[in-house]
SEFIZA-3560 file (N, C-alpha, C; in Angstrom, 3 decimals):
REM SEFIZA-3560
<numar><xx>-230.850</xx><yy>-217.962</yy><zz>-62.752</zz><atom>N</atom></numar>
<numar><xx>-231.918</xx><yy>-216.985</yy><zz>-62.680</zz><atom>CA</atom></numar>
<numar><xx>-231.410</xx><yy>-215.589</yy><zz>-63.019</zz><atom>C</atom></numar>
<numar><xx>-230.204</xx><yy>-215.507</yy><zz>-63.006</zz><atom>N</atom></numar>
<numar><xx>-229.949</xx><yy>-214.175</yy><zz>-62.926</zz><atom>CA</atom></numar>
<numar><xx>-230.164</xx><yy>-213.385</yy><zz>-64.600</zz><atom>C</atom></numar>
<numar><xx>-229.851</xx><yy>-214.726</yy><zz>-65.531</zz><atom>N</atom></numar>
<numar><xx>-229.979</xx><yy>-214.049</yy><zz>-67.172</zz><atom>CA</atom></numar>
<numar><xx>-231.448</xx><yy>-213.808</yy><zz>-67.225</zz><atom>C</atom></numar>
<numar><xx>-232.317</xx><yy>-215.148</yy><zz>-66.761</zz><atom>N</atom></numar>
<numar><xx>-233.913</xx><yy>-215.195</yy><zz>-66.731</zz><atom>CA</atom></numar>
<numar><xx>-234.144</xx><yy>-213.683</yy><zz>-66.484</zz><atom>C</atom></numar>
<numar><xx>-233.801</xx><yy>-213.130</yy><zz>-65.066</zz><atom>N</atom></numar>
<numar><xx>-234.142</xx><yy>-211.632</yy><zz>-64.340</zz><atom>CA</atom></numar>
<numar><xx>-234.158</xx><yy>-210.615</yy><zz>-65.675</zz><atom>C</atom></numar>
<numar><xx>-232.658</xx><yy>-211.108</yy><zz>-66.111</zz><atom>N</atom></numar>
<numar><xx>-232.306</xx><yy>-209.589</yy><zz>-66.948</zz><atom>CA</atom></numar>
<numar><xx>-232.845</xx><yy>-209.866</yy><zz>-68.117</zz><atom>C</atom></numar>
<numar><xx>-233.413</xx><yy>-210.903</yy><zz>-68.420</zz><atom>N</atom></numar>
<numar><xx>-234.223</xx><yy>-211.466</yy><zz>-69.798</zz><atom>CA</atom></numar>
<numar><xx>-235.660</xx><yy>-210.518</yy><zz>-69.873</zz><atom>C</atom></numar>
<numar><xx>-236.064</xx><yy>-211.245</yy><zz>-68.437</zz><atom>N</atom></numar>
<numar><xx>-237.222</xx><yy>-210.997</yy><zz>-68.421</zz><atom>CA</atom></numar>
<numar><xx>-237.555</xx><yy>-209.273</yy><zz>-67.783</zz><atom>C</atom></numar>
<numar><xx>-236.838</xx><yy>-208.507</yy><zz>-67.469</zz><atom>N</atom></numar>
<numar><xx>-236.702</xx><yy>-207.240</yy><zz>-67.378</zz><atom>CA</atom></numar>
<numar><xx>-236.382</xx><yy>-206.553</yy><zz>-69.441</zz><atom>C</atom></numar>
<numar><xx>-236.316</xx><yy>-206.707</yy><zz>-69.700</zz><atom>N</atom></numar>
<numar><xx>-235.867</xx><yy>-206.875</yy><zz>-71.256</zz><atom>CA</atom></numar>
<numar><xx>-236.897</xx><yy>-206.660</yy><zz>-72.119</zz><atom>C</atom></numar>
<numar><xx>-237.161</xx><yy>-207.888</yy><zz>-72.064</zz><atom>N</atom></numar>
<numar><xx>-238.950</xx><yy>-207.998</yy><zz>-72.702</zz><atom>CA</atom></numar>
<numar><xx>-240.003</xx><yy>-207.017</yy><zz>-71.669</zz><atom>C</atom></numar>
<numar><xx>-240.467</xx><yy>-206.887</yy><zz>-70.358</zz><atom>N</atom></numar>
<numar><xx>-241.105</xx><yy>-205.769</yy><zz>-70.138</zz><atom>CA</atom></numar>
<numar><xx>-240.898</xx><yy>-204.854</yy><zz>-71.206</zz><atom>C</atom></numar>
<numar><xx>-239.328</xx><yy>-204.047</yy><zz>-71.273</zz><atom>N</atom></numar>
<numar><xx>-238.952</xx><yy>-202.781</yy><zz>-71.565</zz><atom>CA</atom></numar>
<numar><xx>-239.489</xx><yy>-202.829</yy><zz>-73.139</zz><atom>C</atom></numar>
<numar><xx>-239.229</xx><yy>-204.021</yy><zz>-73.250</zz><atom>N</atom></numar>
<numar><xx>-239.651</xx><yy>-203.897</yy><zz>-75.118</zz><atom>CA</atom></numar>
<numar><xx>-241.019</xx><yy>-204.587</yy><zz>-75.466</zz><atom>C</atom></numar>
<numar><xx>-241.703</xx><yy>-205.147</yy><zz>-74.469</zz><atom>N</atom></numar>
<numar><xx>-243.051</xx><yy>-205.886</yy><zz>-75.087</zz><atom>CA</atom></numar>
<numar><xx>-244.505</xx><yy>-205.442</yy><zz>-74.273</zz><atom>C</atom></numar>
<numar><xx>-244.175</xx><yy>-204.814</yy><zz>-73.147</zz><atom>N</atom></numar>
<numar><xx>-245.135</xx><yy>-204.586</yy><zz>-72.519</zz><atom>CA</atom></numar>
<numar><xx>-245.551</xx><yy>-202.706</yy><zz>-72.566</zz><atom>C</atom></numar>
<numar><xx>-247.041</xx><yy>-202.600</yy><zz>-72.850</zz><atom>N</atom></numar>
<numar><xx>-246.855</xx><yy>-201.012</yy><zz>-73.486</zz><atom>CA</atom></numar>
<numar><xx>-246.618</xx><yy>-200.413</yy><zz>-71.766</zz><atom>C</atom></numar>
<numar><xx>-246.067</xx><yy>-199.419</yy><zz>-72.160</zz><atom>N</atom></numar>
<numar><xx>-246.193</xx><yy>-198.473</yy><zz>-71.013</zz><atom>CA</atom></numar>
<numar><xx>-245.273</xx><yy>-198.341</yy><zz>-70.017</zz><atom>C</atom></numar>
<numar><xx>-244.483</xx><yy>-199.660</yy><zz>-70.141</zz><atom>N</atom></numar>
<numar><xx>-243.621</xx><yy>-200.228</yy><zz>-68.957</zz><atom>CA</atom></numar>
<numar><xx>-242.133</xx><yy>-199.601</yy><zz>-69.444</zz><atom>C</atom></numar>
<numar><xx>-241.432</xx><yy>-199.109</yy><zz>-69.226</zz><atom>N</atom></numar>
<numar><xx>-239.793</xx><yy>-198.519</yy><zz>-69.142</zz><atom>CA</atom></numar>
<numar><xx>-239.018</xx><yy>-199.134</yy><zz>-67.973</zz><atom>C</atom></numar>
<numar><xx>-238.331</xx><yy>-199.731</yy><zz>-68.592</zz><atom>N</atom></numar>
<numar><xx>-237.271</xx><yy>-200.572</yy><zz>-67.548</zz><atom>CA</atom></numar>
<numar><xx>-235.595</xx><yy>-199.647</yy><zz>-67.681</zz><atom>C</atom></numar>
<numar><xx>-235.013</xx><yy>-199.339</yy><zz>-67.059</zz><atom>N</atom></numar>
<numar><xx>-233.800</xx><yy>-198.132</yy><zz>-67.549</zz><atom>CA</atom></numar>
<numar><xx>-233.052</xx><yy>-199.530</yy><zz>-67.646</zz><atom>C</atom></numar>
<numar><xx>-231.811</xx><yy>-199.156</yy><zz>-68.459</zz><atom>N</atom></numar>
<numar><xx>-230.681</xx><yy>-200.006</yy><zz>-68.453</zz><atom>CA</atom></numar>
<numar><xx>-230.158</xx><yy>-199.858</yy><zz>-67.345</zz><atom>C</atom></numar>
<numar><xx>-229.946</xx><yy>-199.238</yy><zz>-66.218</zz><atom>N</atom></numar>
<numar><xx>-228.988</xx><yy>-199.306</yy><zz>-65.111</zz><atom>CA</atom></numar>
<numar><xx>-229.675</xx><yy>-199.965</yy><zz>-64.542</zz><atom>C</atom></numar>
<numar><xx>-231.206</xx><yy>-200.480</yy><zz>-64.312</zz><atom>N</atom></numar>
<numar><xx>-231.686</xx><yy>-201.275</yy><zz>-63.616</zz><atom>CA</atom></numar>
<numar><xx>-231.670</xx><yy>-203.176</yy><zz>-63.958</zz><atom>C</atom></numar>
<numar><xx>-231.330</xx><yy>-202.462</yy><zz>-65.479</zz><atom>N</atom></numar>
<numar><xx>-231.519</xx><yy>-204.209</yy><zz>-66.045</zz><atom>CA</atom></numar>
<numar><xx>-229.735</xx><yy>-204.798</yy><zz>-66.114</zz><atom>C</atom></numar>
<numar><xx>-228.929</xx><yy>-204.227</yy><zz>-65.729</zz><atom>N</atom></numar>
<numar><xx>-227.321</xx><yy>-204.002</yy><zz>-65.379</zz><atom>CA</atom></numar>
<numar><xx>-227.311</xx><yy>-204.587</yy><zz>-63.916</zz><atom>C</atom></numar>
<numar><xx>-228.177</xx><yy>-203.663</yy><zz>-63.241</zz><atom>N</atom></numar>
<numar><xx>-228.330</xx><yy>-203.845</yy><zz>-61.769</zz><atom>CA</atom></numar>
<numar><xx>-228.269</xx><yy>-205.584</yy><zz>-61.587</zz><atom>C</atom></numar>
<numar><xx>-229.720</xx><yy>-206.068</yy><zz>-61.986</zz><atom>N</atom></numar>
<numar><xx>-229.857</xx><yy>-207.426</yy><zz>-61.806</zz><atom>CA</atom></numar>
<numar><xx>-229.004</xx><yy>-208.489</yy><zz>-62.464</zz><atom>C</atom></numar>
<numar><xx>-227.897</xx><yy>-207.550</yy><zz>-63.758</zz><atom>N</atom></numar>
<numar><xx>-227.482</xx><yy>-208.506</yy><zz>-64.636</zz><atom>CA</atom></numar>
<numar><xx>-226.253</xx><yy>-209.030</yy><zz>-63.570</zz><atom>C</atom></numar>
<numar><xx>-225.608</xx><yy>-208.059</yy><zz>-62.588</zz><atom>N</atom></numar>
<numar><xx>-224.593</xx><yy>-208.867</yy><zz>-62.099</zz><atom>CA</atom></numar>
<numar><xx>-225.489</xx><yy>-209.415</yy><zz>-60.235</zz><atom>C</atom></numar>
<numar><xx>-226.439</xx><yy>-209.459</yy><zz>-60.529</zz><atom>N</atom></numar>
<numar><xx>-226.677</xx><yy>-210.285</yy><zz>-59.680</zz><atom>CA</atom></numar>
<numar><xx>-226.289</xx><yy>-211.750</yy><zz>-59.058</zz><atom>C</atom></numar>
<numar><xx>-226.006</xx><yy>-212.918</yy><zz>-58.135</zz><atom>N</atom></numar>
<numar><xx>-225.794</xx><yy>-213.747</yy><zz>-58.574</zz><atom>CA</atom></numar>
<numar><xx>-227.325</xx><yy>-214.357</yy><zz>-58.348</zz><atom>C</atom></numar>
<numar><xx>-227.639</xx><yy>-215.585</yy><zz>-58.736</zz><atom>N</atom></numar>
<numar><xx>-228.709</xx><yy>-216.623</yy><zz>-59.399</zz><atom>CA</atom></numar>
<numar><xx>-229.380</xx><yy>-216.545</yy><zz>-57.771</zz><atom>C</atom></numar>
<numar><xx>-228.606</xx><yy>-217.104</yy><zz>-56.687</zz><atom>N</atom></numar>
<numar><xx>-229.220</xx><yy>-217.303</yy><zz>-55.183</zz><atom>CA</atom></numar>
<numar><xx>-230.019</xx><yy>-215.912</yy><zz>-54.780</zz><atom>C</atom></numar>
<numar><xx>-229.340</xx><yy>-214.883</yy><zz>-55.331</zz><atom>N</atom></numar>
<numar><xx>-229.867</xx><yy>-213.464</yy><zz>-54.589</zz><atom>CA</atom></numar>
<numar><xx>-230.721</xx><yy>-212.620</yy><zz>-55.566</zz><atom>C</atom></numar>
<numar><xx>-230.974</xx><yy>-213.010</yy><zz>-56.848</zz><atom>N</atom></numar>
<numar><xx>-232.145</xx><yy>-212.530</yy><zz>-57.873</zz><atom>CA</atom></numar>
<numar><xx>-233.541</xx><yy>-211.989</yy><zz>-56.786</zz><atom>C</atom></numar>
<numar><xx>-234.077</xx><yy>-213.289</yy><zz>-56.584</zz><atom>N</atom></numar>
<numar><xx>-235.661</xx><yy>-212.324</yy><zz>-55.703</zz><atom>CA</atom></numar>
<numar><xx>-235.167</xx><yy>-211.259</yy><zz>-54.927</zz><atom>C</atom></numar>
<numar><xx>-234.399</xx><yy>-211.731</yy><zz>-53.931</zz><atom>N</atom></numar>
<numar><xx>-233.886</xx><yy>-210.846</yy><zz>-52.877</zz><atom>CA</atom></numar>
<numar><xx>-233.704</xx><yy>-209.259</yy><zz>-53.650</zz><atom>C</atom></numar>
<numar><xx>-232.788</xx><yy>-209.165</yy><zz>-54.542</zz><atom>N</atom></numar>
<numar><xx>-232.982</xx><yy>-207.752</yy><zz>-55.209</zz><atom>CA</atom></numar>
<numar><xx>-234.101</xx><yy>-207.493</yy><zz>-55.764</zz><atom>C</atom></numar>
<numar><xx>-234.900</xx><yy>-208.240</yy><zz>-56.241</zz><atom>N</atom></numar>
<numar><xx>-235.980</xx><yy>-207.656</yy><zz>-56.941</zz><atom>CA</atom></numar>
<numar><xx>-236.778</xx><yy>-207.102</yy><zz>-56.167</zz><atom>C</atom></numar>
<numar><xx>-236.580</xx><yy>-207.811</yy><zz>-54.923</zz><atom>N</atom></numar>
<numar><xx>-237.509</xx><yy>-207.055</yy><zz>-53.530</zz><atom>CA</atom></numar>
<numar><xx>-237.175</xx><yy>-205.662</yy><zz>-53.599</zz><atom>C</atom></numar>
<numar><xx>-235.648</xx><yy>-205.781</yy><zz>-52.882</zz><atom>N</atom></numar>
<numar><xx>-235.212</xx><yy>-204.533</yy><zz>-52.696</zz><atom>CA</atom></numar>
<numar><xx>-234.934</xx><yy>-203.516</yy><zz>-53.448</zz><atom>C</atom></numar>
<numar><xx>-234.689</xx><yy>-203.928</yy><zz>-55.307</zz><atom>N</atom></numar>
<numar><xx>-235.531</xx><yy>-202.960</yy><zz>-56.314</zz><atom>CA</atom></numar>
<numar><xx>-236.991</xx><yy>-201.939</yy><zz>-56.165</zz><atom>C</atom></numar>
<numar><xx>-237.564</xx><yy>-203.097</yy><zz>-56.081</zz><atom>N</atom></numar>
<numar><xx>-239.361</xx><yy>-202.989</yy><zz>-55.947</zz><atom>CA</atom></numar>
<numar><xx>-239.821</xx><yy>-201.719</yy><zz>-54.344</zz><atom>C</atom></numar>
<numar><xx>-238.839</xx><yy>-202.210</yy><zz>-52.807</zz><atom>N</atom></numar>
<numar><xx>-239.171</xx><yy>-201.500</yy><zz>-52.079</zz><atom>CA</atom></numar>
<numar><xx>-238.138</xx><yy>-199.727</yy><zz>-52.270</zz><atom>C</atom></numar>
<numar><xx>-236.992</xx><yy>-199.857</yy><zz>-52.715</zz><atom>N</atom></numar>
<numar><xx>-237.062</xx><yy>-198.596</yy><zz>-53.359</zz><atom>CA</atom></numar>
<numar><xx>-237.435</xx><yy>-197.940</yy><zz>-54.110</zz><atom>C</atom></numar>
<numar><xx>-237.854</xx><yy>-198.458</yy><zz>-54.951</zz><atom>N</atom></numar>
<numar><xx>-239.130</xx><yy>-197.523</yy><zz>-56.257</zz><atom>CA</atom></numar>
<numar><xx>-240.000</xx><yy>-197.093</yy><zz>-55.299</zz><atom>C</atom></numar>
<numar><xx>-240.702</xx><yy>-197.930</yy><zz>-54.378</zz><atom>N</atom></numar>
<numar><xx>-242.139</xx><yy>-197.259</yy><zz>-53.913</zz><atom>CA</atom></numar>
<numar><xx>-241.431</xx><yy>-196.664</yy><zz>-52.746</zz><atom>C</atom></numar>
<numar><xx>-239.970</xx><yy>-196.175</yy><zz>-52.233</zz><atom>N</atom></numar>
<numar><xx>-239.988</xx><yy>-195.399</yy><zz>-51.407</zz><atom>CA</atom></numar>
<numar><xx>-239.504</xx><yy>-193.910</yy><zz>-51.971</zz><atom>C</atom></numar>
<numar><xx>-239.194</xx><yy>-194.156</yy><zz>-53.475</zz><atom>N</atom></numar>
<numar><xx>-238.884</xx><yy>-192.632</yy><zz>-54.254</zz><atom>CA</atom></numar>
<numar><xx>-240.690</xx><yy>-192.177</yy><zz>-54.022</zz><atom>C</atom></numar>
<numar><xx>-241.390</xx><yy>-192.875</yy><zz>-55.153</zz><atom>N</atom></numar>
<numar><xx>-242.502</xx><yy>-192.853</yy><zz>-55.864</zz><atom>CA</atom></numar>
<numar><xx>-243.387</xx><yy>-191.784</yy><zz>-54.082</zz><atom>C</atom></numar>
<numar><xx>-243.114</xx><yy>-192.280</yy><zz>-53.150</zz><atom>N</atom></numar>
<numar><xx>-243.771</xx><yy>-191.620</yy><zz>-51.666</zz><atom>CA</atom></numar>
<numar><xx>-243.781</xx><yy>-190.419</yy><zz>-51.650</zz><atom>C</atom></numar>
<numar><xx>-242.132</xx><yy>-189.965</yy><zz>-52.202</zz><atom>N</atom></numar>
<numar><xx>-241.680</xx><yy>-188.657</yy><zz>-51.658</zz><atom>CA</atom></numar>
<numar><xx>-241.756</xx><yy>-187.474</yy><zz>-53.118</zz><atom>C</atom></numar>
<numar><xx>-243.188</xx><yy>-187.638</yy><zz>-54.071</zz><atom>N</atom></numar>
<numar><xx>-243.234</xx><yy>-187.383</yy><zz>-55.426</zz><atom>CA</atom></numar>
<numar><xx>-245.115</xx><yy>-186.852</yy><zz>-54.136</zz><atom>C</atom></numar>
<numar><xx>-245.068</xx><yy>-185.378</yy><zz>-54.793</zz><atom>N</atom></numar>
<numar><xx>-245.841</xx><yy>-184.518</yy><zz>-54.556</zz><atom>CA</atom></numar>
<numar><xx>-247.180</xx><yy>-184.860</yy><zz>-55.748</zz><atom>C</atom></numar>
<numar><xx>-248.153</xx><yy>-185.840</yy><zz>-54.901</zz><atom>N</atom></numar>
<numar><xx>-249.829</xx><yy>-185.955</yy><zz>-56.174</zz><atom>CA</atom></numar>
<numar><xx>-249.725</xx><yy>-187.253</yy><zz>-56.188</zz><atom>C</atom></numar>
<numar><xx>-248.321</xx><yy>-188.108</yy><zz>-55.972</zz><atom>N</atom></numar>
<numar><xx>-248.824</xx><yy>-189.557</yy><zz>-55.980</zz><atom>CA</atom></numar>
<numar><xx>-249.445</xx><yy>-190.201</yy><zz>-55.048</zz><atom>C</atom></numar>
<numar><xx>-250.927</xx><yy>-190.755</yy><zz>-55.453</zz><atom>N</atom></numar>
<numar><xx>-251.187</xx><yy>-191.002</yy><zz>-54.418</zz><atom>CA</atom></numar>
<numar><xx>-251.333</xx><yy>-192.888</yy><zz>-53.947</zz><atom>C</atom></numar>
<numar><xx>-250.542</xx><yy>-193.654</yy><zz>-54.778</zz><atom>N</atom></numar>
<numar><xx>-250.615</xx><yy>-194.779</yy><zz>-54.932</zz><atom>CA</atom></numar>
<numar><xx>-249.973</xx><yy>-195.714</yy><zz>-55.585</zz><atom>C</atom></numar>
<numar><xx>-250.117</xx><yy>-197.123</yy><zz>-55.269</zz><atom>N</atom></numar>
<numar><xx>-248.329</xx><yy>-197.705</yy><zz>-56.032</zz><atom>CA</atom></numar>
<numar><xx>-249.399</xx><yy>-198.929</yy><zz>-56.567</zz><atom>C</atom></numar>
<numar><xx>-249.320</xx><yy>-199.469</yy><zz>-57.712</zz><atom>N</atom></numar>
<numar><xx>-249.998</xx><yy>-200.797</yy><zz>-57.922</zz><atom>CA</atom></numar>
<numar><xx>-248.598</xx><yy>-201.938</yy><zz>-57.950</zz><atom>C</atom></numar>
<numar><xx>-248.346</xx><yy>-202.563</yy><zz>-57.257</zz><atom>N</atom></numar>
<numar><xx>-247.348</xx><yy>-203.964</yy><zz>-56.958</zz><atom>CA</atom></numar>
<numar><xx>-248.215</xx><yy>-205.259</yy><zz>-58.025</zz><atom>C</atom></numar>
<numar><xx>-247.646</xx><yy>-205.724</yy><zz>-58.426</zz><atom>N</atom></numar>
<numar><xx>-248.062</xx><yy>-206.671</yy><zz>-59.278</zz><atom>CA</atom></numar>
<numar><xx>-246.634</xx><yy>-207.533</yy><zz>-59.543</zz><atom>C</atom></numar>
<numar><xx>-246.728</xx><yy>-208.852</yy><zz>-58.845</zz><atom>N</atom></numar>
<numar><xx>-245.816</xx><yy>-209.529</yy><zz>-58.674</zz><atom>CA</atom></numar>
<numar><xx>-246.228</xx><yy>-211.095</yy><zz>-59.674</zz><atom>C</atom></numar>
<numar><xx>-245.676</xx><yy>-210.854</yy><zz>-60.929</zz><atom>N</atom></numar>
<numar><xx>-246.425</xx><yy>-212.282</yy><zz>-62.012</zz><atom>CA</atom></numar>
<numar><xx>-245.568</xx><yy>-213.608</yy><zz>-61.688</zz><atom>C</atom></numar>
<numar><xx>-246.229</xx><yy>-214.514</yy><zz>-61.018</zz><atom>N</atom></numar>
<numar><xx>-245.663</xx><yy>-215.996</yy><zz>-60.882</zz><atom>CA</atom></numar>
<numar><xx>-244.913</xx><yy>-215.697</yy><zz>-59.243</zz><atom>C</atom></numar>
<numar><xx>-244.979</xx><yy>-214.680</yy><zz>-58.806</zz><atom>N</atom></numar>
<numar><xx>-244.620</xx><yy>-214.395</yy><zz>-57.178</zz><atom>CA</atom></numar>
<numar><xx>-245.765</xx><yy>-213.713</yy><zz>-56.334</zz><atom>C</atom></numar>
<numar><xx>-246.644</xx><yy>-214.093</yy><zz>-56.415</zz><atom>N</atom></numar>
<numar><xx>-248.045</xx><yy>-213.138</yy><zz>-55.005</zz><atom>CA</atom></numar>
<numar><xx>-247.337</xx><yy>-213.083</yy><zz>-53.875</zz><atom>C</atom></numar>
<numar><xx>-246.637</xx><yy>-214.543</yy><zz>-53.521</zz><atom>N</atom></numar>
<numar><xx>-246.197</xx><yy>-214.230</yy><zz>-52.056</zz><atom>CA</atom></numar>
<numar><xx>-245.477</xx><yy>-213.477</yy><zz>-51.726</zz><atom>C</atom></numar>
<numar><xx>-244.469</xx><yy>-212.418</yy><zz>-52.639</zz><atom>N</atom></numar>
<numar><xx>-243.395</xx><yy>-211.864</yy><zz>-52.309</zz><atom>CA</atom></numar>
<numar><xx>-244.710</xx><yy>-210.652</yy><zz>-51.603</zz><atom>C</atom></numar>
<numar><xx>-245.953</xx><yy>-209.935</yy><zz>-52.343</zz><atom>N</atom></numar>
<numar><xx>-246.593</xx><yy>-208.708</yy><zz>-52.061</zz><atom>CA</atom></numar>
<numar><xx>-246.448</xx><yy>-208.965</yy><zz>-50.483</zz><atom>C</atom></numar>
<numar><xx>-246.563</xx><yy>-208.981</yy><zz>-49.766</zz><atom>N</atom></numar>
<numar><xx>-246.688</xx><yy>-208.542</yy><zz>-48.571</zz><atom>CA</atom></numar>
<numar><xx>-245.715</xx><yy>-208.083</yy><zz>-47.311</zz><atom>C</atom></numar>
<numar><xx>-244.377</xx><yy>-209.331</yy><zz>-48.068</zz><atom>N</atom></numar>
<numar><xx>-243.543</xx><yy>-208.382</yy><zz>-47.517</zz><atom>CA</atom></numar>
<numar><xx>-242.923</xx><yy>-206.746</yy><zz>-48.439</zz><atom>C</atom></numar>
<numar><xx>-243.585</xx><yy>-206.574</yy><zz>-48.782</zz><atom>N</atom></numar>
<numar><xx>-242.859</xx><yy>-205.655</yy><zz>-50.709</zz><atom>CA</atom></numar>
<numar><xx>-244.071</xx><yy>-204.405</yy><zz>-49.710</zz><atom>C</atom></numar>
<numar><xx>-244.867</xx><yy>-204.809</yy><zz>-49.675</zz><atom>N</atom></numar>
<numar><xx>-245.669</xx><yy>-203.702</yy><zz>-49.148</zz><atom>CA</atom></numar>
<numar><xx>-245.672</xx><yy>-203.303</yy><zz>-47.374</zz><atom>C</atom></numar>
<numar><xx>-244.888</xx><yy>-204.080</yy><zz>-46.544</zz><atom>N</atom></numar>
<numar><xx>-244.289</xx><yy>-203.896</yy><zz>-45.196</zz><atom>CA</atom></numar>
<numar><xx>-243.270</xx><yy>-203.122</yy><zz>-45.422</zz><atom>C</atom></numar>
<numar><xx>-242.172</xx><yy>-203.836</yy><zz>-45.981</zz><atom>N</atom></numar>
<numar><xx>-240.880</xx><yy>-203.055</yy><zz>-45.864</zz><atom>CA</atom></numar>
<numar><xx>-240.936</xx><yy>-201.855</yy><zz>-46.673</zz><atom>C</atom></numar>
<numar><xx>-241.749</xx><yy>-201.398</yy><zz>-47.621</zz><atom>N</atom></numar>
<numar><xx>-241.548</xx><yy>-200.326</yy><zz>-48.193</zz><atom>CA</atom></numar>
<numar><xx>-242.546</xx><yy>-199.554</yy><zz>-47.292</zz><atom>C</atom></numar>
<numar><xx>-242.967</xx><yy>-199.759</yy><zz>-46.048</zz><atom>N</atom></numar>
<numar><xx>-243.689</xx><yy>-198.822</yy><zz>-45.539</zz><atom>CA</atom></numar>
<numar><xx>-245.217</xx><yy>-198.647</yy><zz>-45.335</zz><atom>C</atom></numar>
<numar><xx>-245.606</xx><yy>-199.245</yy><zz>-46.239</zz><atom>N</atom></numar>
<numar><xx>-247.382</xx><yy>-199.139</yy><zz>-46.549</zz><atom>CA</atom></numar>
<numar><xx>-248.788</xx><yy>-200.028</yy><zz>-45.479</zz><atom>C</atom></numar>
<numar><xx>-247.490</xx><yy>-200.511</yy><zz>-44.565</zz><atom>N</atom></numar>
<numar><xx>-248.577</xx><yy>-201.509</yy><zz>-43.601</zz><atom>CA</atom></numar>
<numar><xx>-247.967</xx><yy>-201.364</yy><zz>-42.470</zz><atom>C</atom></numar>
<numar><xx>-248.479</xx><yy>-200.697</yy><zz>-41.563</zz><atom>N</atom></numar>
<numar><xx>-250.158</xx><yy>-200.064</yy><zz>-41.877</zz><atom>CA</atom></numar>
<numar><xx>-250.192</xx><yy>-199.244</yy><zz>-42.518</zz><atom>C</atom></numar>
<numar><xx>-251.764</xx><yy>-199.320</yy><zz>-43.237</zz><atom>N</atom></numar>
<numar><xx>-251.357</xx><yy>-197.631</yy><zz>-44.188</zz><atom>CA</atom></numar>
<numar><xx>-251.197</xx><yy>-196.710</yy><zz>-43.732</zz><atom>C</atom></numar>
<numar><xx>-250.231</xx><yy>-195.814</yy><zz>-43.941</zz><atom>N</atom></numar>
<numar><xx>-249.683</xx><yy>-194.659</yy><zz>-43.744</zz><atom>CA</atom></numar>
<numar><xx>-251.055</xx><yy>-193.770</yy><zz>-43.239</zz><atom>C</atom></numar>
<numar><xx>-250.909</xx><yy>-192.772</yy><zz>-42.328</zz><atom>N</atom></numar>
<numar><xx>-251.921</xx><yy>-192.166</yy><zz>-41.839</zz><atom>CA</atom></numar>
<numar><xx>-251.496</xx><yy>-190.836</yy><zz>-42.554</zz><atom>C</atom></numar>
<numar><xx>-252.469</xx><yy>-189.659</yy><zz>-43.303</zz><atom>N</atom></numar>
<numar><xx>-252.362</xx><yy>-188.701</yy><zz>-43.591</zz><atom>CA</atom></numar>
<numar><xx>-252.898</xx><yy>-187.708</yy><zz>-43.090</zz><atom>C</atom></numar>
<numar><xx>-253.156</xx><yy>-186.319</yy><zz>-43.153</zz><atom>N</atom></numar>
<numar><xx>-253.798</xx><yy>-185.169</yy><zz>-42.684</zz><atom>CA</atom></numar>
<numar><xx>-254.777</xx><yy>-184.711</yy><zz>-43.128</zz><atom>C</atom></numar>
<numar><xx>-255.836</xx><yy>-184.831</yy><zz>-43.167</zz><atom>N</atom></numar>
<numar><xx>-257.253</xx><yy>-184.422</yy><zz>-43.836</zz><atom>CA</atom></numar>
<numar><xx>-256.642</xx><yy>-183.245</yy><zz>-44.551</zz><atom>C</atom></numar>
<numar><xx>-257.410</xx><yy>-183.409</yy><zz>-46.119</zz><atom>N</atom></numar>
<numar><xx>-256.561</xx><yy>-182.251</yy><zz>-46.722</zz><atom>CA</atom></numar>
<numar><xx>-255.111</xx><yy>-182.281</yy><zz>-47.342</zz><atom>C</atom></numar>
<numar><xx>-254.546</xx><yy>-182.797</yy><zz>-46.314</zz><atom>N</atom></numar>
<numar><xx>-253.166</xx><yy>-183.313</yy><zz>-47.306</zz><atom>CA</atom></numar>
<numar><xx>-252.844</xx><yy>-183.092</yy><zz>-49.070</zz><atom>C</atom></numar>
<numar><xx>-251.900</xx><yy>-182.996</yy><zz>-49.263</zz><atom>N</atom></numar>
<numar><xx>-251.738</xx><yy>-183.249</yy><zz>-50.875</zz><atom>CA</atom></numar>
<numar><xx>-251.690</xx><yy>-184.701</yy><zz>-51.328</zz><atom>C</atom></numar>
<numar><xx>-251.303</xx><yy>-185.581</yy><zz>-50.499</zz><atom>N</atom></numar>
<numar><xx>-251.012</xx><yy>-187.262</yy><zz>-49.733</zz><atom>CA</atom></numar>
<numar><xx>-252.024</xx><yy>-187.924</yy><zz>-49.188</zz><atom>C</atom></numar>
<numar><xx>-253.295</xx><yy>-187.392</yy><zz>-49.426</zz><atom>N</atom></numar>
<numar><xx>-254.519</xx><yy>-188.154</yy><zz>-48.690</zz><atom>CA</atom></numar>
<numar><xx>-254.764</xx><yy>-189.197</yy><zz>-49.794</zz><atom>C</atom></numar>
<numar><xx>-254.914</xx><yy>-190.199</yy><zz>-49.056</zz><atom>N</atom></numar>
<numar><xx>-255.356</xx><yy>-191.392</yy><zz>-50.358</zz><atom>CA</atom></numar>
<numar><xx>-257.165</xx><yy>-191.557</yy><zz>-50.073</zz><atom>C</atom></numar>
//
C-alpha cells in the first residue's frame, strides 16, 4: 500500500483540477510502511484541518474520504470538530 498511497497522492497532484499535493507530503507517505499507510493518512488529514483552524476567514473543512467513509468520523473527532466547536456571536470563526 505504501507505493498505491504515493501513487495515488500523484495522480491527485496531476489529474485532479484544483488539488496540490506538495512533494514533502507525497515523500511523507512514500517511506511509510504498507501496515501504517491509513494510520498516516489519518494523521496527515487531522493536521491539515488543525493548521486550516488557526487561518483567520476559514470557516470550514470539506473531508472527503474516496473508497474510506469510515475513516470520516474519527478524522473529524480527533481533529477537533465533534462537537462542533462553539464560537462567539460575531466572531471572525462563526460558522
Amino acid at each position: 500500500m505504501r507505493r498505491v498511497a504515493r501513487r495515488d497522492a500523484r495522480y491527485m497532484q496531476s489529474s485532479v483540477a484544483g488539488v496540490t499535493v506538495p512533494d514533502a507530503l507525497i515523500q511523507r507517505m512514500a517511506g511509510v510502511k504498507k501496515d501504517q499507510a491509513r494510520a498516516e493518512g489519518k494523521k496527515i488529514s487531522i493536521e491539515l484541518i488543525q493548521q486550516l483552524r488557526e487561518i483567520e476567514g476559514v470557516h470550514g473543512v470539506h473531508i472527503q474520504a474516496i473508497e474510506w467513509e469510515e475513516a470520516v468520523p474519527d478524522i473529524v473527532k480527533e481533529a477537533g470538530l465533534y462537537p462542533r466547536p462553539e464560537v462567539e456571536a460575531g466572531s471572525s470563526r462563526e460558522a
